[in-house]
Backbone as ProteinMPNN parsed JSONL, in Angstrom:
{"seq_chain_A": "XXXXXXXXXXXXXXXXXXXXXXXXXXXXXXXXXXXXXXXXXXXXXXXXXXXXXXXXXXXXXXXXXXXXXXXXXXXXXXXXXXXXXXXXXXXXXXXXXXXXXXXXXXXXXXXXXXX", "coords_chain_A": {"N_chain_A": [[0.828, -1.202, 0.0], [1.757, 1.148, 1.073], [4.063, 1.798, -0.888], [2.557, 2.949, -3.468], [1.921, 4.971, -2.737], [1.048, 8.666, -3.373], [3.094, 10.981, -3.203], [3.04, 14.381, -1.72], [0.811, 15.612, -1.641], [-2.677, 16.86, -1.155], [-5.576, 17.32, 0.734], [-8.902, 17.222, -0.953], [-10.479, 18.937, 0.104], [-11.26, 21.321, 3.682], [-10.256, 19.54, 6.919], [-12.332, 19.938, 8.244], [-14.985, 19.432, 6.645], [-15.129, 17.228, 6.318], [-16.052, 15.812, 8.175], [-18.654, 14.081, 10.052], [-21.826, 12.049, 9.853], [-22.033, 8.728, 8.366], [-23.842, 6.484, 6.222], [-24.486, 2.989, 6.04], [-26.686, 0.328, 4.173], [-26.821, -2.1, 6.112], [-24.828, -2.265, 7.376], [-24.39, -0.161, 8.824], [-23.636, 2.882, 10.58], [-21.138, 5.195, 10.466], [-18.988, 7.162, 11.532], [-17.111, 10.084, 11.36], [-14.872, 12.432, 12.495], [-14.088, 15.408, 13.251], [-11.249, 16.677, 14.808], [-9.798, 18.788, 17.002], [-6.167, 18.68, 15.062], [-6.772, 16.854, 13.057], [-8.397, 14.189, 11.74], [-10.736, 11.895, 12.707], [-12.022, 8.392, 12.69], [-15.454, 6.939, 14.022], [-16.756, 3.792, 14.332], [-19.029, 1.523, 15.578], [-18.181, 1.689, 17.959], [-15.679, 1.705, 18.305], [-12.259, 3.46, 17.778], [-10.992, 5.48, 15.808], [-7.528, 6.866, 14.45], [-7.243, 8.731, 12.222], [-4.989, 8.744, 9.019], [-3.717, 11.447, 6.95], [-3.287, 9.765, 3.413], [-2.649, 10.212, 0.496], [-4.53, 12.777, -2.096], [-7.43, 12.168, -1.586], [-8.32, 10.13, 0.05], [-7.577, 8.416, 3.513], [-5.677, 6.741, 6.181], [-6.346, 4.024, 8.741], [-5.496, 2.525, 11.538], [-6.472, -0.282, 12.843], [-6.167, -1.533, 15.814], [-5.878, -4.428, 16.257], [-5.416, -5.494, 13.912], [-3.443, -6.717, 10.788], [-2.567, -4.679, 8.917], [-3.058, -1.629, 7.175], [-6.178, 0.264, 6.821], [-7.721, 1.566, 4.21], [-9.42, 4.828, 4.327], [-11.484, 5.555, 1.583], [-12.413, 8.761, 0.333], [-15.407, 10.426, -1.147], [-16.982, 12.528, -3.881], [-19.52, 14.69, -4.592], [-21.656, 15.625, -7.342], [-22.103, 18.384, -6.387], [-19.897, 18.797, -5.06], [-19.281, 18.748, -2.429], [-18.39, 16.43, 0.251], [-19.508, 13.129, -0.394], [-19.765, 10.847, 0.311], [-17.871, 7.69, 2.041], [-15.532, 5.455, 1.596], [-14.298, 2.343, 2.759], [-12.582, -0.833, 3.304], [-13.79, -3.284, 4.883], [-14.316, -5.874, 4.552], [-12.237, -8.734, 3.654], [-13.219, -10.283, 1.335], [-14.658, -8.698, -0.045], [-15.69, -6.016, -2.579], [-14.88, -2.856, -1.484], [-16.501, -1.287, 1.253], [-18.953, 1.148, 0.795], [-20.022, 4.008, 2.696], [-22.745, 6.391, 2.53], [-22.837, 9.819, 2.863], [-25.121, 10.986, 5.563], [-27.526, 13.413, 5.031], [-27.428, 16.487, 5.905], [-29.407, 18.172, 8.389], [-32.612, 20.216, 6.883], [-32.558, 24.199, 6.804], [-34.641, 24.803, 7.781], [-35.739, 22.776, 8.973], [-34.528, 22.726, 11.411], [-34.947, 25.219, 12.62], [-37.409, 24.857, 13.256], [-37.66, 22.852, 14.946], [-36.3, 24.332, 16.604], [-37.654, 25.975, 18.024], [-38.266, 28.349, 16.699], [-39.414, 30.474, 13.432]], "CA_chain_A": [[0.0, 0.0, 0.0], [2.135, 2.64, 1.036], [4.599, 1.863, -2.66], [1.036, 2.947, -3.684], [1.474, 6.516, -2.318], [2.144, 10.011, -4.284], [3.915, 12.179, -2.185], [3.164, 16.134, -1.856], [-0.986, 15.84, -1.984], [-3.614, 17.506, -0.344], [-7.326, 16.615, 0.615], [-9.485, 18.193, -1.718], [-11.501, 20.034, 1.164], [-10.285, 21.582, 4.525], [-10.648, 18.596, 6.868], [-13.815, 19.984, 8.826], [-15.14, 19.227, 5.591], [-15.24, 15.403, 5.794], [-16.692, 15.55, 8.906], [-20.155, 13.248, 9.411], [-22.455, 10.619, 9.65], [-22.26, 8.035, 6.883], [-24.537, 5.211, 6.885], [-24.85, 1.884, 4.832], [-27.808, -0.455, 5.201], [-26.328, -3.54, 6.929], [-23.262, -2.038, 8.257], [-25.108, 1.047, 9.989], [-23.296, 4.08, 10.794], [-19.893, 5.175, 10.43], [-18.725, 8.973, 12.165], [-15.978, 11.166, 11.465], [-14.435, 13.404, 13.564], [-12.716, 16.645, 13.227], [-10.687, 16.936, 16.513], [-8.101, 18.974, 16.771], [-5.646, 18.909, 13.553], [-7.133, 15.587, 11.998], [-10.032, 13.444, 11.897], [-10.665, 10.171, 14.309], [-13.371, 7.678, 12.675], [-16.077, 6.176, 14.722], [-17.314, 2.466, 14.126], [-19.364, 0.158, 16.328], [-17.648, 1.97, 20.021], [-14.058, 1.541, 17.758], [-12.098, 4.911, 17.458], [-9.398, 4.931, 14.471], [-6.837, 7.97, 14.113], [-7.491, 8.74, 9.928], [-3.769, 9.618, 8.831], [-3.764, 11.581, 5.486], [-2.548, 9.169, 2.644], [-2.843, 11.044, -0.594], [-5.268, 13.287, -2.173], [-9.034, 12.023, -0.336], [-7.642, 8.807, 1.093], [-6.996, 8.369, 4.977], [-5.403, 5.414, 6.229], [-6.648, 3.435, 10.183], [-4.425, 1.442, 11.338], [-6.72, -0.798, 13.679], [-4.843, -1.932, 16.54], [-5.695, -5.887, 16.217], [-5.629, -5.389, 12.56], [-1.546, -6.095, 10.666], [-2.408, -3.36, 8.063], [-3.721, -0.128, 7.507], [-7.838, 0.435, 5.968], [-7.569, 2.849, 3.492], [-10.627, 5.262, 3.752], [-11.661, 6.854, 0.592], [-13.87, 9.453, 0.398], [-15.691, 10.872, -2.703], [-17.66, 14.26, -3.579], [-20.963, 14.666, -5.387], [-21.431, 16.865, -8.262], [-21.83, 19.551, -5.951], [-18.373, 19.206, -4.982], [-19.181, 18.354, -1.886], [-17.908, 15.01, 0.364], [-20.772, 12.526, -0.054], [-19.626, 9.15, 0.876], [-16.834, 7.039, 2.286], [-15.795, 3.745, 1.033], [-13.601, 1.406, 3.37], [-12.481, -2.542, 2.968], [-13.981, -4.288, 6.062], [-14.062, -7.45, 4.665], [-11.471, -8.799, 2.408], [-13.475, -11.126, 0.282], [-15.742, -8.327, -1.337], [-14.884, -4.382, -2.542], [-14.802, -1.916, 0.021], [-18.327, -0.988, 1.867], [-19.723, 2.615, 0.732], [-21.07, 4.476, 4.007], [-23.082, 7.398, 2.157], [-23.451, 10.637, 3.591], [-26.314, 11.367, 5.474], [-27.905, 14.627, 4.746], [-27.779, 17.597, 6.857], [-31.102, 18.688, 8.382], [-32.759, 21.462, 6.194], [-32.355, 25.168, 8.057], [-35.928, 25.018, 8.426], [-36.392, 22.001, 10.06], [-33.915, 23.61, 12.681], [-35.491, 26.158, 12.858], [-38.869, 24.58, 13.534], [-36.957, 22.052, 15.936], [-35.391, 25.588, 18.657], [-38.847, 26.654, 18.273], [-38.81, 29.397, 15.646], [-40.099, 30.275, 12.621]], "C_chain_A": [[0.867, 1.259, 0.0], [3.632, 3.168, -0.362], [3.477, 2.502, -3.407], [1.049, 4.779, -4.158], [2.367, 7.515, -2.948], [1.745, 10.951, -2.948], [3.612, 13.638, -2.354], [1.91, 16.382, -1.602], [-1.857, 16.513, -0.755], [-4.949, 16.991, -0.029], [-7.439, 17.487, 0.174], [-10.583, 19.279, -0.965], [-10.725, 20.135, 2.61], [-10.766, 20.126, 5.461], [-11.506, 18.54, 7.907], [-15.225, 19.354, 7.941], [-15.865, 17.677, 5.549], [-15.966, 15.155, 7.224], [-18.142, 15.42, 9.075], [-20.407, 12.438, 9.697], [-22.575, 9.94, 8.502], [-22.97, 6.714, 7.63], [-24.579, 3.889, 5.444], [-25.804, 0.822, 5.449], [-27.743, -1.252, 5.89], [-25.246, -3.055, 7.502], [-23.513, -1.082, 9.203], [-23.96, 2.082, 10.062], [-21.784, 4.066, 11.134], [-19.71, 6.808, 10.669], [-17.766, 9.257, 11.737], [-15.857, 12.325, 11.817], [-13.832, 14.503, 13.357], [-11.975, 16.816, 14.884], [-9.497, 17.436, 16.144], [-7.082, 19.443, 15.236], [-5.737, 17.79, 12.601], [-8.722, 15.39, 11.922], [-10.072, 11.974, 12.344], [-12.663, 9.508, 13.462], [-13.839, 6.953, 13.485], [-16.563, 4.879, 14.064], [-17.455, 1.42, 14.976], [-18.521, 0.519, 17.591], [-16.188, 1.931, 18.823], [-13.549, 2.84, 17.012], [-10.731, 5.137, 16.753], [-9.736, 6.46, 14.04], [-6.882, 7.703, 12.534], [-5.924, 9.764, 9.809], [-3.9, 9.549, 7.251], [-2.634, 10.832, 4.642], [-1.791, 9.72, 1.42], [-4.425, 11.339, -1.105], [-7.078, 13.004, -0.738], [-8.923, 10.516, 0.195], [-6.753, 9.12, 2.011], [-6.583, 7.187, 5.23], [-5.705, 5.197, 7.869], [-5.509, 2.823, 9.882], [-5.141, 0.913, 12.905], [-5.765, -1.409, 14.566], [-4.814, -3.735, 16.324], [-5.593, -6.542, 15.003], [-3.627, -5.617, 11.735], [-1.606, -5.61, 9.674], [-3.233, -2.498, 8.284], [-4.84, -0.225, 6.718], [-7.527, 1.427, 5.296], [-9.388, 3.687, 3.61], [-10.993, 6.386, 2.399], [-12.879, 7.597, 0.144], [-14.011, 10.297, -1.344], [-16.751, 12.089, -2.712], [-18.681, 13.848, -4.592], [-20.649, 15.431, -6.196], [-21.216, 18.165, -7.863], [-20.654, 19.748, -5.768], [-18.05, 18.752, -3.173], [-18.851, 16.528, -1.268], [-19.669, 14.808, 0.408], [-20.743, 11.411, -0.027], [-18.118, 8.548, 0.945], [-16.713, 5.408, 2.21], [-14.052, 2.67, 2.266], [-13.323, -0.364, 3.302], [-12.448, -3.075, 4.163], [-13.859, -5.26, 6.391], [-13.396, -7.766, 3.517], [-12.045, -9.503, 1.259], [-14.954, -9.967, -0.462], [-14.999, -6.707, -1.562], [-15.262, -3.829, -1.449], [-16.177, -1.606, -0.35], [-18.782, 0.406, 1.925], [-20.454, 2.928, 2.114], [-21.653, 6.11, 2.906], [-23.338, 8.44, 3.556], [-24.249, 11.021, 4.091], [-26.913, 13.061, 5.499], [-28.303, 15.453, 6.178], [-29.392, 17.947, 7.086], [-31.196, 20.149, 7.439], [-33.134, 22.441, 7.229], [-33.639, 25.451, 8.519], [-36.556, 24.017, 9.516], [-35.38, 22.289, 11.428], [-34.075, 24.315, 13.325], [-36.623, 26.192, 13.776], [-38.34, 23.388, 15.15], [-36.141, 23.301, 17.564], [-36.569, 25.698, 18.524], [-39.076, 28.194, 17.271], [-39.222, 29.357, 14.504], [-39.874, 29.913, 11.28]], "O_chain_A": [[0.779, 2.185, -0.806], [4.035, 4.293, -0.659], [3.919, 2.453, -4.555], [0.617, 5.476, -5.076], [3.586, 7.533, -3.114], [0.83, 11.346, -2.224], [4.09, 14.091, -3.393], [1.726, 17.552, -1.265], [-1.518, 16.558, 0.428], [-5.345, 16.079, -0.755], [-6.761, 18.501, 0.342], [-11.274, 20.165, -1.468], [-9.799, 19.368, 2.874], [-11.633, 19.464, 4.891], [-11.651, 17.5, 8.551], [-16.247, 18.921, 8.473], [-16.822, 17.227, 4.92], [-16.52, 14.057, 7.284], [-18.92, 16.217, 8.551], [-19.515, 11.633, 9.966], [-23.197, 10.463, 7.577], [-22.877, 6.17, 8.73], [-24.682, 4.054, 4.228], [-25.86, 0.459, 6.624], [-28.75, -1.357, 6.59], [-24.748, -3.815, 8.333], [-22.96, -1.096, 10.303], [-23.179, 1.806, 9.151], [-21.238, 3.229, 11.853], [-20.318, 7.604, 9.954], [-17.159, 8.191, 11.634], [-16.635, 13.229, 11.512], [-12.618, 14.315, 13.279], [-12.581, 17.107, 15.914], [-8.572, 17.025, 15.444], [-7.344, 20.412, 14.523], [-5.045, 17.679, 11.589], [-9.737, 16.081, 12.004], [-9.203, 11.125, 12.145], [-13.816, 9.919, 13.597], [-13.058, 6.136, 13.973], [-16.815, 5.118, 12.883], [-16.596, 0.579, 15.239], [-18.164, -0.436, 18.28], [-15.836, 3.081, 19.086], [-14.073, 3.296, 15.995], [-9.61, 4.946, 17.226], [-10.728, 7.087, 13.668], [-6.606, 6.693, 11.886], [-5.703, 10.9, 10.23], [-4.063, 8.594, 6.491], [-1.433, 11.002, 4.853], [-0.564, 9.704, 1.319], [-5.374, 10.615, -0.803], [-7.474, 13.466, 0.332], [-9.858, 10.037, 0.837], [-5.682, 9.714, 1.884], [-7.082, 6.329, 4.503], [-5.341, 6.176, 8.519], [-4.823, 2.598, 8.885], [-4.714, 1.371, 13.965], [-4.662, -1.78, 14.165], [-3.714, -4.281, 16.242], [-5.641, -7.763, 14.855], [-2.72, -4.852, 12.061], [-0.615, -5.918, 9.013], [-4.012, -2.418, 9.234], [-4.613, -0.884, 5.704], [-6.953, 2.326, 5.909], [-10.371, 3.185, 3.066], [-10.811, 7.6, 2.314], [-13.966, 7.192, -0.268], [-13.21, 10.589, -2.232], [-17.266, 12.526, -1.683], [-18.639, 12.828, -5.28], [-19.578, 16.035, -6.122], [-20.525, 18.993, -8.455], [-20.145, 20.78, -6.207], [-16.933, 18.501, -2.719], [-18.995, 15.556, -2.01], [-20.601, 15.504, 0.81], [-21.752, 10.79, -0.359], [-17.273, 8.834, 0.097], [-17.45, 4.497, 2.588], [-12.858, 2.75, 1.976], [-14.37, -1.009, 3.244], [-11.371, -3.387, 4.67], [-13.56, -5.789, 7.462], [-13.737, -7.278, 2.44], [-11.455, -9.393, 0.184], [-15.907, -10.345, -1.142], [-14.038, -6.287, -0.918], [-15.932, -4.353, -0.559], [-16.809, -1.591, -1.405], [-19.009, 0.893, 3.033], [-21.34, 2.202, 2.565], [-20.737, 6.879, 2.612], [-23.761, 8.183, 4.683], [-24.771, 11.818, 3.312], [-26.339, 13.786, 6.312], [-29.081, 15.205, 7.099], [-30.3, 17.982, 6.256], [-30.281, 20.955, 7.268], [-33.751, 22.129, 8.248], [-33.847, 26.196, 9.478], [-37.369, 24.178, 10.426], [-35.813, 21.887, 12.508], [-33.628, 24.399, 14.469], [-36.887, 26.997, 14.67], [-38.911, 23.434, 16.239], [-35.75, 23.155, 18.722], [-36.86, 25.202, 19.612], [-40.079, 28.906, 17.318], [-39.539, 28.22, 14.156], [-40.826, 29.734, 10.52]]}, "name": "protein", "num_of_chains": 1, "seq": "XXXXXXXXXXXXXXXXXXXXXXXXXXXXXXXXXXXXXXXXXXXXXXXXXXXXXXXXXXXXXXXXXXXXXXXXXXXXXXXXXXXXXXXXXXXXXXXXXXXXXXXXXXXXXXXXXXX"}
């Protein structure tokens, strides 16, 4: 993997950016974190430091695990991130968690109590 890696790259957004709930239907919910000067994914109580690889790939490095998960995240037309793809299990491709959508500012609105 890391013969793999081009050197110099950036994420394509700052990395508040990637921060989120992603969900997939059988695998359920997957978090990311902004903390600090990175991002820390959640899965199932299990809390994995995301170290930037190249461009929108992070790499875990579970502790009972003897390599690193690559997570790669992908943007919508808007441009925005809208889903993260990870390899959980080795015998199929990596498991899409889509983004789940921000509440709209109205139902926020209507949710403090205003108008």
């Amino acid at each position: 993997l890391m013969e793999a890696r081009i050197l110099e790259t950036r994420p394509s957004h700052p990395l508040a950016d990637y921060a989120g709930e992603y969900l997939h239907p059988g695998y359920g919910a997957l978090t990311v974190e902004h903390r600090d000067d990175g991002l820390t994914a959640v899965y199932n109580g299990l809390e994995l430091a995301l170290q930037h690889y190249h461009y929108d790939v992070f790499l875990a490095k579970p502790k009972l695990m003897p390599s690193y998960l690559p997570a790669t995240f992908s943007t919508g037309v808007d441009g925005a991130i809208s889903a993260v793809a990870v390899p959980l299990e080795p015998s199929v491709k990596p498991i899409t968690f889509t983004r789940k959508a921000a509440p709209a500012p109205e139902a926020e609105d209507e949710r403090r109590g205003g108008a």
